[in-house]
C-alpha positions as a Python dict, from the first residue, in 0.01 Angstrom:
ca = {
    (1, 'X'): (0, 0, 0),
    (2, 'X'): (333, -78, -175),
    (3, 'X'): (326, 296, -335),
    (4, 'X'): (261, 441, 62),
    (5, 'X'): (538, 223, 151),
    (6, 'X'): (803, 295, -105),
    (7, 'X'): (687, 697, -29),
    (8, 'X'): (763, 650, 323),
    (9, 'X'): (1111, 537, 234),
    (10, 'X'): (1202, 762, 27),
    (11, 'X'): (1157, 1023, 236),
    (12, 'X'): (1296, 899, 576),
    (13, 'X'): (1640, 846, 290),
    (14, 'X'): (1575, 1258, 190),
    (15, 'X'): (1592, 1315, 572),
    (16, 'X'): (1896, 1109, 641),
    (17, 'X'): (2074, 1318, 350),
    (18, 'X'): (1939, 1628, 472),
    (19, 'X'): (2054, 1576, 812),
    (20, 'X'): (2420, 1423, 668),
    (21, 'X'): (2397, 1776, 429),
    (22, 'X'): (2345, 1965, 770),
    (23, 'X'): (2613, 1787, 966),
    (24, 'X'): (2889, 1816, 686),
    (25, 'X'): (2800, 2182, 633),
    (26, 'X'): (2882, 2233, 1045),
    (27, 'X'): (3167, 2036, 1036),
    (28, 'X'): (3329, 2248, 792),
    (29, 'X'): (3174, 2598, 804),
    (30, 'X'): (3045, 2623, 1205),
    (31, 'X'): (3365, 2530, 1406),
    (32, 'X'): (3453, 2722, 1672),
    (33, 'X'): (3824, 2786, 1762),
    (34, 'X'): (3857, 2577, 2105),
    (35, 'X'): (4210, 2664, 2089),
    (36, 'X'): (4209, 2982, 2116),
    (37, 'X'): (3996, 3042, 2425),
    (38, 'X'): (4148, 2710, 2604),
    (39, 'X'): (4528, 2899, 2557),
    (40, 'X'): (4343, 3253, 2718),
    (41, 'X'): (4204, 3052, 3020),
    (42, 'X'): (4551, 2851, 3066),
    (43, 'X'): (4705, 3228, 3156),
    (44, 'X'): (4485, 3235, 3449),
    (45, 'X'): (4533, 2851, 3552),
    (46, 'X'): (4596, 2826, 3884),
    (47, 'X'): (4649, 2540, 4180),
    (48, 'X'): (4353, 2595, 4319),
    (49, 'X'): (4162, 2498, 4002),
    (50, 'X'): (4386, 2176, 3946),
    (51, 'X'): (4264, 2073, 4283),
    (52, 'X'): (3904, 2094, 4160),
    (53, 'X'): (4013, 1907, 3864),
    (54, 'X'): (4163, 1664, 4120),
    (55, 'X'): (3841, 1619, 4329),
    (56, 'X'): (3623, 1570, 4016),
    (57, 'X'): (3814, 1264, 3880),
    (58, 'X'): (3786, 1172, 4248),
    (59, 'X'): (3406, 1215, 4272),
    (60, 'X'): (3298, 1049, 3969),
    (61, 'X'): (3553, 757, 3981),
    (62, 'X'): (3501, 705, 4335),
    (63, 'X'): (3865, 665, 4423),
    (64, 'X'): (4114, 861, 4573),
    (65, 'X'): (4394, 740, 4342),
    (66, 'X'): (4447, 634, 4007),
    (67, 'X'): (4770, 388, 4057),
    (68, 'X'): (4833, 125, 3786),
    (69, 'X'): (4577, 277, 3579),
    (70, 'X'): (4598, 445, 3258),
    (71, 'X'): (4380, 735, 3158),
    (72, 'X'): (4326, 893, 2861),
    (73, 'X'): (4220, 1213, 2781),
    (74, 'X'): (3988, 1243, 2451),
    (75, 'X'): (3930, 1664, 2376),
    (76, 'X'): (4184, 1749, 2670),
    (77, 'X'): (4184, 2166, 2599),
    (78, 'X'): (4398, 2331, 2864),
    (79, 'X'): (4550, 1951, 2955),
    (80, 'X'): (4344, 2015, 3304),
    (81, 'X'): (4254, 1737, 3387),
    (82, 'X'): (4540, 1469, 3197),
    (83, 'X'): (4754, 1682, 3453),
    (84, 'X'): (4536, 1609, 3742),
    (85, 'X'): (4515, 1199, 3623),
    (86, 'X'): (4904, 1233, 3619),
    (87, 'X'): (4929, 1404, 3992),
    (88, 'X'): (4640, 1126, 4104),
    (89, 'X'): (4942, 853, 3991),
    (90, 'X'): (4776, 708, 3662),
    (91, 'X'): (5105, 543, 3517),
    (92, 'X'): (5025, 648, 3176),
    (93, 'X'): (4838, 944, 3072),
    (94, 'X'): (4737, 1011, 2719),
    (95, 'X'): (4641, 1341, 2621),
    (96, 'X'): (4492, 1411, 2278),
    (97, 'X'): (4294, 1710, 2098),
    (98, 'X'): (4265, 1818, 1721),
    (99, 'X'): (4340, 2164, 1820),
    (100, 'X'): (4683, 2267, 1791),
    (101, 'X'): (4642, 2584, 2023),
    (102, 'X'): (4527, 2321, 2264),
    (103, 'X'): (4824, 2136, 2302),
    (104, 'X'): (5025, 2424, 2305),
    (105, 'X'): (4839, 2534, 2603),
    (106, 'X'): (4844, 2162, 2731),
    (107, 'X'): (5211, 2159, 2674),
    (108, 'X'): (5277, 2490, 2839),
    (109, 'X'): (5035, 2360, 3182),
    (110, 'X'): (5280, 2077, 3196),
    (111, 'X'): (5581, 2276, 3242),
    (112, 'X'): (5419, 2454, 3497),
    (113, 'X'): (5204, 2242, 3697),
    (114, 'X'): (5408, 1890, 3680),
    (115, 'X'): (5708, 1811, 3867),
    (116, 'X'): (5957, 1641, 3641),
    (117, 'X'): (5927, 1282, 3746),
    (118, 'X'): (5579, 1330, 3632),
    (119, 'X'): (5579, 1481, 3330),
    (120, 'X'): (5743, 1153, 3135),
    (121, 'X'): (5366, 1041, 3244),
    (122, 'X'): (5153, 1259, 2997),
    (123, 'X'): (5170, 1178, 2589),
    (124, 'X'): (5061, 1454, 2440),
    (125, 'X'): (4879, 1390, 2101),
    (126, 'X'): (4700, 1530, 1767),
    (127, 'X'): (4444, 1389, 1649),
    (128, 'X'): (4072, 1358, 1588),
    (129, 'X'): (3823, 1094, 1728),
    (130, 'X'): (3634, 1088, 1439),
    (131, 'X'): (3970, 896, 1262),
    (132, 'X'): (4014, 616, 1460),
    (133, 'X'): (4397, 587, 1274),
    (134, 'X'): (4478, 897, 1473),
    (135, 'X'): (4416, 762, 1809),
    (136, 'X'): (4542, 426, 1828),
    (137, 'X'): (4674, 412, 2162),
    (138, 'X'): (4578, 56, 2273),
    (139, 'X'): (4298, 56, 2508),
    (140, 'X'): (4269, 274, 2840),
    (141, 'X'): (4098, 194, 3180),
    (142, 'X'): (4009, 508, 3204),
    (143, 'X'): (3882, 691, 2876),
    (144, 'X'): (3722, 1047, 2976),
    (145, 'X'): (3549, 1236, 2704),
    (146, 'X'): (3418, 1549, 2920),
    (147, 'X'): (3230, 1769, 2679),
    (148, 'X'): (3421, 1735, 2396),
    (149, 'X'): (3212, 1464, 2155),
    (150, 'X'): (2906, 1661, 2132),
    (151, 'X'): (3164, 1931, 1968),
    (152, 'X'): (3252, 1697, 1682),
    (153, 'X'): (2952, 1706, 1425),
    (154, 'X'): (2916, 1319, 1478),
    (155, 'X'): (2820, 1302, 1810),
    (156, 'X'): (2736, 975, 1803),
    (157, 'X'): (2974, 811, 1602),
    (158, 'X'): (3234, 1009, 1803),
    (159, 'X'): (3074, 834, 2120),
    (160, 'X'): (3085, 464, 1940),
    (161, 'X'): (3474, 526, 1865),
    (162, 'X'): (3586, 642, 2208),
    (163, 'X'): (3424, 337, 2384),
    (164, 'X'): (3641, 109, 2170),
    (165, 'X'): (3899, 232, 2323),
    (166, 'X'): (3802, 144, 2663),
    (167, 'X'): (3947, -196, 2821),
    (168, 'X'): (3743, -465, 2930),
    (169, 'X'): (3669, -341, 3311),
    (170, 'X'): (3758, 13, 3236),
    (171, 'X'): (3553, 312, 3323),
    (172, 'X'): (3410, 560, 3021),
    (173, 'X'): (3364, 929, 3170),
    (174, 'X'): (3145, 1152, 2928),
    (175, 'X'): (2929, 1445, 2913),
    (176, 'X'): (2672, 1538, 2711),
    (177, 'X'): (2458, 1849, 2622),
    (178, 'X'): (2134, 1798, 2756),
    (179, 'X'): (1851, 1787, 2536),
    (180, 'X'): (1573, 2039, 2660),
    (181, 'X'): (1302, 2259, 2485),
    (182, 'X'): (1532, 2544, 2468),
    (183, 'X'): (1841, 2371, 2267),
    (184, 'X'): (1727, 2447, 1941),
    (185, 'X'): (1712, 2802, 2020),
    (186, 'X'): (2032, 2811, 2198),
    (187, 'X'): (2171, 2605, 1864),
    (188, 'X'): (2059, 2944, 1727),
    (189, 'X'): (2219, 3161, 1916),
    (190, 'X'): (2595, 3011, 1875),
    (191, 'X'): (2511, 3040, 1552),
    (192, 'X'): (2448, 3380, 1585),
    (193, 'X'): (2766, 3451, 1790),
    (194, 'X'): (3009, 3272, 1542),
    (195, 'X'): (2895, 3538, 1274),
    (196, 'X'): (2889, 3810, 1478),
    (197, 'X'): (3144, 4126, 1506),
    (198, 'X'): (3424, 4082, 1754),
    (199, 'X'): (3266, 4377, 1948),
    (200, 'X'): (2935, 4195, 1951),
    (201, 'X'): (3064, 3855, 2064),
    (202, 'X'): (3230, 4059, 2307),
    (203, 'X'): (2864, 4209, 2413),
    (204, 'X'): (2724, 3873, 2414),
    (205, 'X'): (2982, 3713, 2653),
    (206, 'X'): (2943, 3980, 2912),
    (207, 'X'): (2598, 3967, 2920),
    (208, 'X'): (2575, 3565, 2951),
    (209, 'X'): (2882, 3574, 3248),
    (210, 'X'): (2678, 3886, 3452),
    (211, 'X'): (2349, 3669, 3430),
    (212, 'X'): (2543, 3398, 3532),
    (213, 'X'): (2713, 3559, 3759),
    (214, 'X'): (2468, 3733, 3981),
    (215, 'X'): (2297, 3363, 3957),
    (216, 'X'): (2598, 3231, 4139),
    (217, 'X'): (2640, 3490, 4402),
    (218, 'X'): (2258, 3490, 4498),
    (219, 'X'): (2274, 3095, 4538),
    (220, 'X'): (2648, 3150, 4728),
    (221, 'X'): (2883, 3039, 4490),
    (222, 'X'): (3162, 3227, 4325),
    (223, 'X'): (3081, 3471, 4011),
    (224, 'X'): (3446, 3391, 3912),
    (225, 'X'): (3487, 3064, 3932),
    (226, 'X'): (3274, 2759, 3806),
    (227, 'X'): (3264, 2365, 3871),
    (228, 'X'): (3586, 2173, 3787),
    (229, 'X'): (3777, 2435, 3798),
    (230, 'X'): (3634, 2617, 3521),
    (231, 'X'): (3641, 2969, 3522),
    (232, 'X'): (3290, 3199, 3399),
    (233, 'X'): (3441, 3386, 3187),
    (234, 'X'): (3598, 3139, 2941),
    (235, 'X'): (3324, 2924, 3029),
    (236, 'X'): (3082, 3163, 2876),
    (237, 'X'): (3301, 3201, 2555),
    (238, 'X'): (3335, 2805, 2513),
    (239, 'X'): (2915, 2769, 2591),
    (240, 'X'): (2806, 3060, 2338),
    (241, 'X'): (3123, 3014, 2066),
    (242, 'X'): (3081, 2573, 2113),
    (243, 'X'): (2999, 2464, 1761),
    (244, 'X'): (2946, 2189, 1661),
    (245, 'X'): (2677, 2173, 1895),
    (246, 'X'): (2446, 1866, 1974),
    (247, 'X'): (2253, 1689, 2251),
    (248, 'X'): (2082, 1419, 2397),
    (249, 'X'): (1862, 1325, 2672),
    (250, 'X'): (2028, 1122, 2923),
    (251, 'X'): (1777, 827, 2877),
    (252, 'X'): (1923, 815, 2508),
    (253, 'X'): (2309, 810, 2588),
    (254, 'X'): (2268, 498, 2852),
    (255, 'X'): (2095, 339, 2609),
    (256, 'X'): (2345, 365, 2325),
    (257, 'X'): (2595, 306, 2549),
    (258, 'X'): (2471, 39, 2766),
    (259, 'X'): (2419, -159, 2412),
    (260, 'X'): (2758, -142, 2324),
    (261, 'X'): (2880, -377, 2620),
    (262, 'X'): (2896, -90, 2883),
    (263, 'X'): (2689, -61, 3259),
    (264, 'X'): (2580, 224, 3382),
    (265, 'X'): (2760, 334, 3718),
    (266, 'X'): (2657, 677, 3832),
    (267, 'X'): (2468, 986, 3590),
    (268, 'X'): (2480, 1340, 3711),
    (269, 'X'): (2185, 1483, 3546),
    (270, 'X'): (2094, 1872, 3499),
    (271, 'X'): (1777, 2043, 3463),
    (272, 'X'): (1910, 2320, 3231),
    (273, 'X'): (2091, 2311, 2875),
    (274, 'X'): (2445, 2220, 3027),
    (275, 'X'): (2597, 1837, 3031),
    (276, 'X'): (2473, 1524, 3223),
    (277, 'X'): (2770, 1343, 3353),
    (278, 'X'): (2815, 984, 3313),
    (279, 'X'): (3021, 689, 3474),
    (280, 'X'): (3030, 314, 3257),
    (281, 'X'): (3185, 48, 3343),
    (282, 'X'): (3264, -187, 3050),
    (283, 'X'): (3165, -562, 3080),
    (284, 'X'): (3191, -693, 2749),
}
């Protein structure tokens, strides 16, 4: 019984360094350049997409402003929606990403989008949420983490060192990949795509925003532009190109975050491979 034991354990430890293996090897060989494609969409930025940005915050917070509150901004690509925080009235706004082409396109949307009075409002930062001495910005009652921790290769630890940074009473705004039968495979395909030729990424990209596309126009929405003020086509780059890629369902995510001293608010869930939204309120 001992020896079934002692087998058992051994190789659940083989897994855990297989899977730590795995992750590492990601981290440094299987990162896609956010940067880059955030800077491209920022060229096409326009009011009308800052509004959606605008009503998002609105919808999921539940408020129509975001006076006395500070909000900060953990992955914040193009700066769309720390600039949309900042035009809502959050007093402080704290922008950060590891990506230096995405604060250079954050830093560019601020000249152009921000009157000067507001513009004092954004800090605009480096660093990486996976080294908690690069974000130490005191805590935030608002921390929003839209898609951007299931991009670090540590989902989970990434999620564990963003809530800390949430106040007592604050609100934690994430999204995750959802976890369905066809993630694996589509793990396989950005795979695929970050190895590829230029000229068959390019291939790939059109043939993911047509499908998408004509799925959008048959259901009455717009083939150009996408939820929060996305736009398809970048959208399309970021979904296929998006390594480090993981998921969850959302059962899993309330209930690693609900331990952690957090209630659950409001989830948005999807049927497909795209993000569940979620809304926490911290307690404790």
């Amino acid at each position: 019984m001992a020896g079934v034991c002692t087998e058992k354990f051994l190789a659940k430890k083989r897994k855990e360094a297989e899977d730590n293996i795995l992750s590492a090897r990601i981290r440094c060989f299987m990162r896609f350049t956010f940067g880059d494609n955030w800077l491209q969409y920022s060229s096409h930025l326009e009011e009308g997409q800052l509004s959606e940005a605008r009503k998002s915050l609105q919808r999921l917070l539940q408020r129509e402003h975001l006076d006395t509150l500070t909000f900060l901004d953990i992955g914040t690509g193009s700066g769309l929606f720390s600039i949309a925080a900042a035009q809502l009235g959050a007093k402080r706004v704290v922008a950060v990403d590891r990506d230096e082409n995405c604060l250079l396109a954050m830093r560019h949307n601020i000249e152009r989008f921000l009157e000067p009075t507001l513009r004092n409002t954004i800090e605009v930062h480096r660093g990486d949420i996976l080294q908690p001495e690069t974000c130490q910005f005191g805590e935030c009652t608002i921390v929003y983490a839209w898609g951007s921790l299931h991009h670090t290769g540590a989902m989970w630890q990434a999620l564990e060192n963003a809530m800390m940074l949430c106040a007592v009473g604050g609100h934690f705004i994430t999204a995750i990949y959802n976890h369905t039968f066809l993630s694996p495979l589509w793990l396989r395909i950005k795979q695929l795509y970050n190895h590829a030729p230029s000229l068959a990424q390019i291939a790939m990209v059109s043939t993911l925003w047509a499908a998408r596309g004509v799925g959008r126009a048959i259901s009455g929405k717009s083939p150009f532009q996408a939820e929060r003020g996305m736009r398809t086509w970048y959208d399309a780059i970021d979904w296929l190109g998006g390594l480090p890629y993981e998921y969850a369902s959302p059962e899993r995510v309330m209930r690693f975050v609900t331990a952690q001293g957090f209630q659950s608010l409001r989830v948005v869930r999807t049927q497909r491979s795209g993000c569940n939204e979620f809304v926490f309120l911290k307690t404790g």
